[in-house]
C-alpha positions in Angstrom: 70.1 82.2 57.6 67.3 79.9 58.6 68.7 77.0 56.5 72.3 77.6 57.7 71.0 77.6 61.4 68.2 74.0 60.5 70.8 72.2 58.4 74.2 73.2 60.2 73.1 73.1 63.5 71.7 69.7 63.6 73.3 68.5 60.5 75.8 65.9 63.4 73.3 64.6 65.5 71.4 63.3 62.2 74.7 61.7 61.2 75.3 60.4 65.0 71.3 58.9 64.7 72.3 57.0 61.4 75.6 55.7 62.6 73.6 54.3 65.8 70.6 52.5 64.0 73.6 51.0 62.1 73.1 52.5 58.5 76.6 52.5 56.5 77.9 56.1 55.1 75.5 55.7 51.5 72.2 55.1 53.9 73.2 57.9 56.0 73.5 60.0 52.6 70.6 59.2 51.9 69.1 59.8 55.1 70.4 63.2 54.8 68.9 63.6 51.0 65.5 62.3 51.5 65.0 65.0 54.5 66.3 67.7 52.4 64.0 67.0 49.6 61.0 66.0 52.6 61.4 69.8 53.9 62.3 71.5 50.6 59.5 70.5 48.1 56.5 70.2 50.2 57.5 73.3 52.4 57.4 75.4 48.7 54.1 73.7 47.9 52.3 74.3 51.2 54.0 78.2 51.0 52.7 78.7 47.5 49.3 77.1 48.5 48.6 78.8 51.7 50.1 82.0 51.0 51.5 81.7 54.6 55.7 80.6 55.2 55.3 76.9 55.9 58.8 76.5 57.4 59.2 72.7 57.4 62.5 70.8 59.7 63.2 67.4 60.8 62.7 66.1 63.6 65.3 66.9 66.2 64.1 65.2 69.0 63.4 62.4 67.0 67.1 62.5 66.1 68.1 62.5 69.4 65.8 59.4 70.8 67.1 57.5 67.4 70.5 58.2 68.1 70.3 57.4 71.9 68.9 54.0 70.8 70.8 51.2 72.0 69.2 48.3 71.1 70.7 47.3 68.0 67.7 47.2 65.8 69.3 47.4 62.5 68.5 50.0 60.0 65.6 47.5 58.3 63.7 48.0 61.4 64.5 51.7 61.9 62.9 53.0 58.8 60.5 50.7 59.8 59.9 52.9 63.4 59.8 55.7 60.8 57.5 54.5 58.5 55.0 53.7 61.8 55.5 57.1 63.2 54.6 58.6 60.1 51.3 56.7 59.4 50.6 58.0 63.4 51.2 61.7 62.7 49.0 61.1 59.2 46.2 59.8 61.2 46.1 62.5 63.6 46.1 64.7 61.1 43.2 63.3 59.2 41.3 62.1 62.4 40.0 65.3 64.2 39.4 63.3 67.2 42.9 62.0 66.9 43.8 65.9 66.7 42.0 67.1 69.8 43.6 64.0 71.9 47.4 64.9 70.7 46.9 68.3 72.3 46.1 67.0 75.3 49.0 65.0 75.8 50.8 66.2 79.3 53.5 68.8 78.3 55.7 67.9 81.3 55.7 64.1 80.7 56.1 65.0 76.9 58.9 67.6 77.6 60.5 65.3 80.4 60.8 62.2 78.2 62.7 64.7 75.4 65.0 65.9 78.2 65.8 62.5 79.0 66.6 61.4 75.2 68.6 64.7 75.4 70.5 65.0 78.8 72.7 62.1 77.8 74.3 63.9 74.8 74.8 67.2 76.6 76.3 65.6 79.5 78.6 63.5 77.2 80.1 66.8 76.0 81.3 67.4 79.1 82.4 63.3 79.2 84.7 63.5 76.4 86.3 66.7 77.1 89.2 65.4 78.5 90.1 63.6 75.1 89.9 67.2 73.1 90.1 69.6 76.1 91.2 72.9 73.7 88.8 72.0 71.3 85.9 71.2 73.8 86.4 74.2 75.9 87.1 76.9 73.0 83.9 75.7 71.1 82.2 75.9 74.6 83.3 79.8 74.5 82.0 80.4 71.2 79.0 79.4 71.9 78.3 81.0 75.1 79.7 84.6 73.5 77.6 84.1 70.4 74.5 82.5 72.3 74.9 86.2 74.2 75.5 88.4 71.2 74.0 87.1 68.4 71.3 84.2 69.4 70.7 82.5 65.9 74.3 82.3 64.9 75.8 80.1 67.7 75.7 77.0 66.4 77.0 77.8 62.7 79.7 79.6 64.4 80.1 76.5 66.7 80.3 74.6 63.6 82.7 76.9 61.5 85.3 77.2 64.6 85.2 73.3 64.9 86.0 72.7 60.9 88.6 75.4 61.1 90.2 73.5 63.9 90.0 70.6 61.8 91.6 72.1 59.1 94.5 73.1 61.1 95.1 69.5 62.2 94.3 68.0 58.9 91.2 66.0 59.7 88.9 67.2 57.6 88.1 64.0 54.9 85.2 62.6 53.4 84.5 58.5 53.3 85.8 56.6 50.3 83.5 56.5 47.5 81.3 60.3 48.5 80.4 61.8 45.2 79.5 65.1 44.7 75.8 64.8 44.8 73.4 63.7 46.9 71.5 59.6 46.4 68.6 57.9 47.8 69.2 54.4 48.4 65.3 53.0 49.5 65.1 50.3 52.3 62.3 47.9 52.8 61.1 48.7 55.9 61.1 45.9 58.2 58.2 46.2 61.0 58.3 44.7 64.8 55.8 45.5 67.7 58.6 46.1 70.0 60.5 48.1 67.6 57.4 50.0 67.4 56.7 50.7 70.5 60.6 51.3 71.1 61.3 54.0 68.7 58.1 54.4 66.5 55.4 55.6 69.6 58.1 57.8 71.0 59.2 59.3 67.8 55.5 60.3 66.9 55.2 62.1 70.4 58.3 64.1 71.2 57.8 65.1 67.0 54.4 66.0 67.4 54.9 67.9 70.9 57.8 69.2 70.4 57.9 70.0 66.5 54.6 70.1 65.3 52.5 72.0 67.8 55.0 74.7 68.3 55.3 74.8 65.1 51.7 75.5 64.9 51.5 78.5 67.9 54.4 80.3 65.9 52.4 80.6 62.9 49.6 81.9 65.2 51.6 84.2 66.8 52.8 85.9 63.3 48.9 86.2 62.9 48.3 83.6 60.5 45.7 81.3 60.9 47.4 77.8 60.1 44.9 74.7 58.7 46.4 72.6 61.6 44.7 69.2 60.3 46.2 69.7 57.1 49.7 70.5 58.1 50.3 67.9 60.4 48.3 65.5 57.9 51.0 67.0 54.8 54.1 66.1 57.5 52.8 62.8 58.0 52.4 61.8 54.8 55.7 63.2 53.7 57.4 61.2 56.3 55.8 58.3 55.2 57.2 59.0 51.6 60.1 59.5 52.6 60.8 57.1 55.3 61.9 54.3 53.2 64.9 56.3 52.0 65.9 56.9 55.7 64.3 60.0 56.9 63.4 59.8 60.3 60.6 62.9 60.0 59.5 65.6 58.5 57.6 68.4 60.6 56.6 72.1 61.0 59.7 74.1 62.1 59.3 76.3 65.4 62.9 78.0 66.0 63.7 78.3 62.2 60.0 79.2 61.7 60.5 82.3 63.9 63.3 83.8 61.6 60.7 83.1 58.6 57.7 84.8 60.2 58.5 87.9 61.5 58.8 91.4 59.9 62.7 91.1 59.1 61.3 88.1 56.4 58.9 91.1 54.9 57.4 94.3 56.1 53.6 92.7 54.6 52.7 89.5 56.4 50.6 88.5 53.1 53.8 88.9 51.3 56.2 86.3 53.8 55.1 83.3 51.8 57.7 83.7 49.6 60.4 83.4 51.9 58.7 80.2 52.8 58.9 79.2 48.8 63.1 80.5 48.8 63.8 78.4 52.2 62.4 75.1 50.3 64.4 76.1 47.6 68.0 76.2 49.7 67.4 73.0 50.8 66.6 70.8 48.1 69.9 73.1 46.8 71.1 71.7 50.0 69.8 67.7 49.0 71.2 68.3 45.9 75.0 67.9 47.3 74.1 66.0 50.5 76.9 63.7 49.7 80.0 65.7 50.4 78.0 67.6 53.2 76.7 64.4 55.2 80.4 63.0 54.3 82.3 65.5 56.4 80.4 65.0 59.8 80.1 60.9 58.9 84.1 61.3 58.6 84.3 63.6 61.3 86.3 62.1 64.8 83.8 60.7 67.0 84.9 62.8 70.7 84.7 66.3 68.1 80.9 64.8 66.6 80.3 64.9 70.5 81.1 68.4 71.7 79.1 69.6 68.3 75.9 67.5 69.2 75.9 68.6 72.7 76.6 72.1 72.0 73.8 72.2 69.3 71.3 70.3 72.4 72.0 72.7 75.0 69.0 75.5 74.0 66.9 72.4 73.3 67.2 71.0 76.7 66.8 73.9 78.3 63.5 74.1 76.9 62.6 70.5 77.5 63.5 71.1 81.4 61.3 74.5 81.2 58.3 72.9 80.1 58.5 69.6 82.3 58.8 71.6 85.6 56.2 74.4 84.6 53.6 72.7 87.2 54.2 72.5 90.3 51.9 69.2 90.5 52.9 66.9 87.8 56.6 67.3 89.0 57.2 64.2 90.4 55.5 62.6 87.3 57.7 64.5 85.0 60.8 64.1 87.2 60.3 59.7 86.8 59.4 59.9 83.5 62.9 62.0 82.6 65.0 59.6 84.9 63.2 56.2 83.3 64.3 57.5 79.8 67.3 59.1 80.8 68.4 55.6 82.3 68.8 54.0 79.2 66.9 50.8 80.3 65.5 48.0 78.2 63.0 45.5 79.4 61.7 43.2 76.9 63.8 43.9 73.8 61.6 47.8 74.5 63.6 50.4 75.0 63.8 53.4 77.9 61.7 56.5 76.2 58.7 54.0 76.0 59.1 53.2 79.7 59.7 56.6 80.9 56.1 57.1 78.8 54.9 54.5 81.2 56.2 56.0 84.6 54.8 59.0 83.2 51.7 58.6 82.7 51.3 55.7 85.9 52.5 58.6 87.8 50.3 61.5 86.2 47.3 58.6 86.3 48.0 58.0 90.6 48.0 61.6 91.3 44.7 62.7 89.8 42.9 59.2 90.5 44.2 58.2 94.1 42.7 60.8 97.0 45.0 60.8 99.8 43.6 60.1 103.0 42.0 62.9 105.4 
């Protein structure tokens, strides 16, 4: 169930993140291969090793902020971003200091910069509804009926209801050329200071605040005591590994996590690590016929790839908008930082989750350096 709910539900925006970094159908095959394999193998390594469930994901915020990119960087330069944010979360990882800073990042200018990468794609479902307004508005109902009834499955029934629809109208087709299995096609990785700063600096942080250090508290919660240097320093370096074949991050897990930790995965915590082990081994299963799986949604038509990627954002934003207004005093900080990246603005070839980064924190900065007068 968890691989069903981390592959399916997320499975389009992945697609919608290559398509916008400008990566043709094979790259974005690959893309979808490389962070299969990233999640599978070192997820049953760590699991074995640790006798804990190391539940590994990518990075769905990452996704998001790639996808929203508008900049036309060229895919080069991308796995470039990718290959920076990596060595970042590697450092931290091996760097205690590095450690003990990261969790002192600002949750709500951390959280509000994710809500901005992620408003725009929840409030395009609502734009293109008028192009597939039966469609839009029927997978709208499954999901809010599901969301009620049963939580985990809303966005695999999302996705089933939208590829029966499909099927009705004839429109389910793969690209020319899709084989049955899954290929890594490596990139050299182009690097530029402003594409760093762009997408690799912001990709690091929403991943590592919104990824690894929930993914982190989960494990505590189960009552595991997680090496947390060693984790984020194994996602880093897997990342790194794998960033030249187009995967954008691999990170702990914290809602597929949850389904992996609990008693349903085994009645003896010191017995869950295997279901860590079997979820690594669904999805390099999963890698293993990437091809025709990344095919459909690369095929898919562009207003139904919307309503799925908004739908699968919704719980995600929610979250994001949670955390960002949680203190009453950094609101106005959080609140500039969400509208800077939510604008979409570029200034100087840099694009708008930097910025809102900047507001952020020139805002946070103000407030506990400036003392208003008596």
């Amino acid at each position: 169930m968890a691989t069903v709910v981390g592959f399916g539900g997320t499975v389009a925006l992945v697609v919608q993140a290559g398509q916008a970094l400008g990566a043709h159908p094979a790259q974005i095959v690959s893309m979808v291969t490389a962070l299969c394999l990233g999640i599978g193998v070192p997820g049953m390594v760590l699991s074995w090793r640790l006798r804990m469930p190391v539940v590994l994901a990518w990075s769905t915020p990452g996704a998001a902020l790639l996808a929203a990119s508008t900049l036309g960087l060229g895919w080069a330069n991308a796995v470039g971003a990718f290959v920076v944010a990596g060595v970042l979360m590697l450092l931290t990882g091996l760097l205690p200091v590095l450690g003990r800073l990261a969790q002192k990042i600002p949750a709500s200018v951390a959280s509000a910069m994710l809500a901005g990468v992620l408003s725009p794609f929840v409030l395009r479902l609502f734009k293109v509804a008028p192009d597939e307004l039966t469609l839009a508005a029927g997978l709208l109902a499954v999901f809010i009926v599901v969301r009620r009834l049963w939580p985990a499955w809303a966005l695999p029934a999302v996705l089933g209801a939208a590829f029966v629809v499909l099927m009705l109208r004839n429109q389910i087709g793969l690209p020319p050329g899709t084989g049955l299995f899954g290929t890594l096609s490596p990139v050299i990785p182009a690097f530029d200071w402003k594409v760093a700063a762009s997408l690799g600096l912001p990709l690091f942080l929403v991943t590592l605040a919104s990824q690894n250090l929930p993914g982190l508290v989960v494990l505590r919660a189960a009552g595991y005591a997680p090496p947390a240097n060693l984790l984020i320093l194994a996602t880093g370096l897997t990342s790194v590994i794998a960033a030249p074949f187009g995967a954008h991050g691999v990170n702990l897990a914290a809602i597929t996590a949850a389904l992996c930790t609990g008693p349903d995965a085994h009645p003896d915590p010191a017995r869950r690590w295997i279901v860590g082990v079997i979820y690594g081994g669904f999805y390099i299963l999963v890698a293993l016929f990437a091809a025709p799986l990344a095919g459909l949604f690369i095929a898919m038509p562009p207003a139904v790839l919307a309503i799925i990627t908004g739908l699968a954002l919704i719980a995600a934003l929610t979250g994001a908008l949670s955390a960002m207004l949680a203190k009453a005093d950094e609101r106005e900080a959080a609140v500039l930082t969400f509208a800077a990246t939510g604008s979409g603005i570029a200034l100087f070839g840099i694009g708008s989750a930097f910025w809102g980064l900047v507001v952020g924190f020139a805002a946070l900065g103000a407030l506990r350096w400036i003392r208003p007068k008596a």
